[in-house]
C-alpha positions in Angstrom: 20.4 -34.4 9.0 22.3 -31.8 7.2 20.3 -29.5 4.0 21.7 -27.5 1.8 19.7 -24.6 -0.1 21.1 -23.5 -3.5 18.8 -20.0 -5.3 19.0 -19.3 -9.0 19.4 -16.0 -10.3 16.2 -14.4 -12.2 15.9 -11.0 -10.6 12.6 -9.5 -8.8 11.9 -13.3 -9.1 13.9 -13.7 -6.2 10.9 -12.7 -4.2 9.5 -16.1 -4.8 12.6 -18.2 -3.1 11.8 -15.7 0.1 8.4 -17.5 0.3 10.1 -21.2 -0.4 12.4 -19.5 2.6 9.7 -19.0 4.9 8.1 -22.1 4.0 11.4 -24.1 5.2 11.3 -21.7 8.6 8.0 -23.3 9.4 8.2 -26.5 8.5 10.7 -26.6 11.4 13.6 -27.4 8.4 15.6 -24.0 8.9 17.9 -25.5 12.2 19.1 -28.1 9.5 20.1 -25.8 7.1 24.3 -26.2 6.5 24.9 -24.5 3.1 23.5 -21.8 1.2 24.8 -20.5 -2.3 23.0 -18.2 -5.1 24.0 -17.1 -8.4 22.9 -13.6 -9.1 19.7 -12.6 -7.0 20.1 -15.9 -5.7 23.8 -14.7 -4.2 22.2 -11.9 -2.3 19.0 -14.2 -1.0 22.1 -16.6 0.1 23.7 -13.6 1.7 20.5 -13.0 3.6 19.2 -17.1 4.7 23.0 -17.3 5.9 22.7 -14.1 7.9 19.7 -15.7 9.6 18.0 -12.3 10.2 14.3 -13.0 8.3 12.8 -10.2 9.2 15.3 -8.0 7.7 15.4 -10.0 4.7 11.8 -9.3 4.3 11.5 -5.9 5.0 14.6 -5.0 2.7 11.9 -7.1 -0.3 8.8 -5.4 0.8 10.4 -1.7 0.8 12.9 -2.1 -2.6 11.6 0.7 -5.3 13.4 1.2 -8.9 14.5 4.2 -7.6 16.7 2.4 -5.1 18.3 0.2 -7.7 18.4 2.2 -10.8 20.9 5.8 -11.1 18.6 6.8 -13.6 15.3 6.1 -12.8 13.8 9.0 -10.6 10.1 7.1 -9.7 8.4 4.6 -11.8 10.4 2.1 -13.6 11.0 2.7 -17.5 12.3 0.1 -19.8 13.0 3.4 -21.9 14.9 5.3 -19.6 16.9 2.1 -18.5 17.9 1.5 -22.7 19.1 5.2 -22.9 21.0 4.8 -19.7 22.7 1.7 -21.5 23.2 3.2 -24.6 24.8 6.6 -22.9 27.1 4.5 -19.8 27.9 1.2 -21.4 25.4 -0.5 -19.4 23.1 0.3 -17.0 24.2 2.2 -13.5 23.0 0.6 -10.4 24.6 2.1 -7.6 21.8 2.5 -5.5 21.5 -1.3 -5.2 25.4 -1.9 -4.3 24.9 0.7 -1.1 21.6 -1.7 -0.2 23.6 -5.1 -0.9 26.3 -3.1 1.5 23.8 -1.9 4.0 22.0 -5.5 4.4 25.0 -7.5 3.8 26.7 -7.9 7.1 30.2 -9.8 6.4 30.5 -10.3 10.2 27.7 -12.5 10.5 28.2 -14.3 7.4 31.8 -15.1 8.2 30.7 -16.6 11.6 27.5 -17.9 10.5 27.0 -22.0 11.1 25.2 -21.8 7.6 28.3 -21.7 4.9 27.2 -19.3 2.6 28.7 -19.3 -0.8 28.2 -17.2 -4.4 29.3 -17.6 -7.8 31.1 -14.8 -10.1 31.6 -14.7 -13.7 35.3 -12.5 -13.8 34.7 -10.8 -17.6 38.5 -9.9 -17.0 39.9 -13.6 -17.0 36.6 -14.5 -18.8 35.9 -17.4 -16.4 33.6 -18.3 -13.8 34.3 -18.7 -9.8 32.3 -20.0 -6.9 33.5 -18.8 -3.4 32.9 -19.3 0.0 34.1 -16.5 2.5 37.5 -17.8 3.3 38.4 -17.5 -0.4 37.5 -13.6 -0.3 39.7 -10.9 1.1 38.7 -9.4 4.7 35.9 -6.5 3.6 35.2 -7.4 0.3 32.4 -9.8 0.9 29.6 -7.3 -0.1 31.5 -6.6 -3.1 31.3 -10.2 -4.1 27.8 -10.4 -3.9 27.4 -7.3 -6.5 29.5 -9.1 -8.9 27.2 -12.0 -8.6 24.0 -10.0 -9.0 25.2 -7.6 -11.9 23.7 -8.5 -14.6 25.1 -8.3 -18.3 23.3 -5.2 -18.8 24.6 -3.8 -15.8 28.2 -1.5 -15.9 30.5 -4.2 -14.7 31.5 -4.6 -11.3 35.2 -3.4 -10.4 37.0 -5.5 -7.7 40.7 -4.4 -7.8 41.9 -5.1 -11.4 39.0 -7.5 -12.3 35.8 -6.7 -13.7 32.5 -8.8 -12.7 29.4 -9.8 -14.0 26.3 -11.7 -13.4 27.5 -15.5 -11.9 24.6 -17.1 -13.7 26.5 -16.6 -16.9 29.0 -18.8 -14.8 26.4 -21.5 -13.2 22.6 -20.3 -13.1 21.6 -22.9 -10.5 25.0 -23.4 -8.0 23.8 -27.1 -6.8 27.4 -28.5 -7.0 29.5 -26.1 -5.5 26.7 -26.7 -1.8 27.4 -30.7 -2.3 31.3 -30.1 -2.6 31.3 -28.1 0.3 29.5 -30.7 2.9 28.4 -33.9 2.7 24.8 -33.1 2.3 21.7 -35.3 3.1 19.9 -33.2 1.1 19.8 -30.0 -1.5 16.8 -27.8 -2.0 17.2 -26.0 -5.3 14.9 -23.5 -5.5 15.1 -22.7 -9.3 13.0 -19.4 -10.6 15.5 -19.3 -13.6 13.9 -20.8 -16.8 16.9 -21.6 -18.9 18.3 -23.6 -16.2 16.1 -26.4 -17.5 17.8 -26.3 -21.1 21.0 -26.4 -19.6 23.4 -29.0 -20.2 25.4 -28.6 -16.9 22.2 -28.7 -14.4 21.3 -31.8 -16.3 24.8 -33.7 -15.3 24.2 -32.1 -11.7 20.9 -33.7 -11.7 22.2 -36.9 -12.8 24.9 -36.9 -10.5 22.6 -35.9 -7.0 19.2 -37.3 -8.4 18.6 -39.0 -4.6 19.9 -35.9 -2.6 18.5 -32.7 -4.7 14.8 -31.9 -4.7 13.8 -28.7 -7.1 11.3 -26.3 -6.4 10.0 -24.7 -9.1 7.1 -22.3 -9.6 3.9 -23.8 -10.2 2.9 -20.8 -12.2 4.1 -18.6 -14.4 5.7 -15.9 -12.6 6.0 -11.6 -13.0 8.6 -10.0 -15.1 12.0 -10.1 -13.5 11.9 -6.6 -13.7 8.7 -6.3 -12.3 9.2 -3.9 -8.8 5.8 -3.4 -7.9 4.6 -4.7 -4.5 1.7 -6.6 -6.2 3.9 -8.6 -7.9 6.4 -9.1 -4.5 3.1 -10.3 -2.3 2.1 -12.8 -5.6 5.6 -14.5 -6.0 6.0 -14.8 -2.1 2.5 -16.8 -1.8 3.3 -18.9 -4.6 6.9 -19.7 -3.1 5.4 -20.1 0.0 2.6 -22.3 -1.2 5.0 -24.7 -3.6 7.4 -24.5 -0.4 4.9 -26.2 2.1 3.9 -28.7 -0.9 7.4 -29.7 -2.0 9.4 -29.5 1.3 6.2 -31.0 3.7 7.2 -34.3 3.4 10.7 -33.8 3.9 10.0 -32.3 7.0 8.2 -35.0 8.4 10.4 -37.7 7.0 12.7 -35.7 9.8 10.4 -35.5 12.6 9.8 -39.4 12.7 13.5 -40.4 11.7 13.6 -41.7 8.7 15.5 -38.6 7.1 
């Protein structure tokens, strides 16, 4: 039995594929898991299940303040303050975030790692999208990768030799294909916070193509403001991920224990 997990982007949404994430660890489904990739938030949330280290992963959500992520923002988030910032840097400075994608991002691990972690990039240079595993990245740059996938368009673009990056979800919002390329899976878990993914014509072909070997979970309520930093809003979307975890990915997991999957 081989899984892959594939995350969308949709920023502080992300918190919701850590509860889907802790759903799989309990279910007994995490020892299965072959491939992870992410687009955006999803890339650094890849980064992390690949790294294996949970309780890292979880202390690094729980503690995140706009402060951390945001040159501009001194305490409490400001949608004002963040337009401004745009307006006066040609996009919004997030420098604060790169050192904690740095800091939490342990090449190392991920290049050793028996889970095959993978991102995708959107090069505004070449104006074209990339997916990558590590082997297609050069030695210490692997951390820089995963910015690129999580700057968003209103972000300053991310500088990686003479290529500027942006957000891969402008590339593929929900990477599903790139984890069934890479092994021959059993089964994908796309755990899909992003909203327009559903109006896109590419997920539909993907769907199409792996109907029998991709299972979507998808929030079963609406969910916070993907800019929304506040630690109600992290504990909310991790119950609910948890919750729609256990519901979607139950079966699957017993389907393994008595053989049939």
């Amino acid at each position: 039995m081989e899984l892959g997990l594939v995350m969308s982007g949709g920023g502080t949404r992300g918190a919701y594929q850590m509860g889907v994430w802790r759903a799989l660890r309990e279910l007994g489904l995490e020892p299965y898991l072959r491939v992870a990739t992410g687009a955006s938030i999803g890339a650094i949330n890849g980064a992390l299940v690949a790294g294996q280290d949970w309780e890292q992963a979880l202390e690094l959500w729980q503690s995140v303040q706009p402060h951390q992520v945001f040159n501009s923002i001194a305490s409490e988030f400001s949608y004002t303050t963040l337009l401004r910032e745009w307006w006066q840097h040609g996009g919004i400075r997030v420098d604060g975030l790169k050192e904690l994608i740095r800091t939490h991002v342990d090449e190392a691990t991920l290049r050793r790692s028996e889970v095959d972690f993978g991102l995708v990039v959107y090069n505004r240079t070449t104006r074209q999208g990339e997916a990558l595993y590590p082997e297609d990245i050069p030695e210490g740059l692997l951390a820089e990768y995963v910015i690129a996938s999580a700057t968003f368009p209103v972000f300053q673009p991310h500088r990686i030799g003479a290529f500027e990056y942006i957000d891969g979800g402008i590339y593929s919002i929900l990477p599903t294909k790139m984890a069934f390329e890479r092994r021959d899976l059993d089964l994908v878990i796309a755990v899909d916070v992003a909203e327009a993914s559903r109006f896109s014509p590419q997920q539909w072909q993907w769907h199409r193509q792996y109907a029998d070997r991709l299972v979507y979970v998808r929030p079963s309520r609406l969910l916070p403001s993907p800019m929304n930093f506040s630690k109600k809003a992290f504990q909310q979307q991790l119950a609910l991920g948890y919750a729609d975890g256990l519901k979607k990915l139950s079966p699957i997991a017993e389907k393994v224990r008595i053989g049939v999957l």
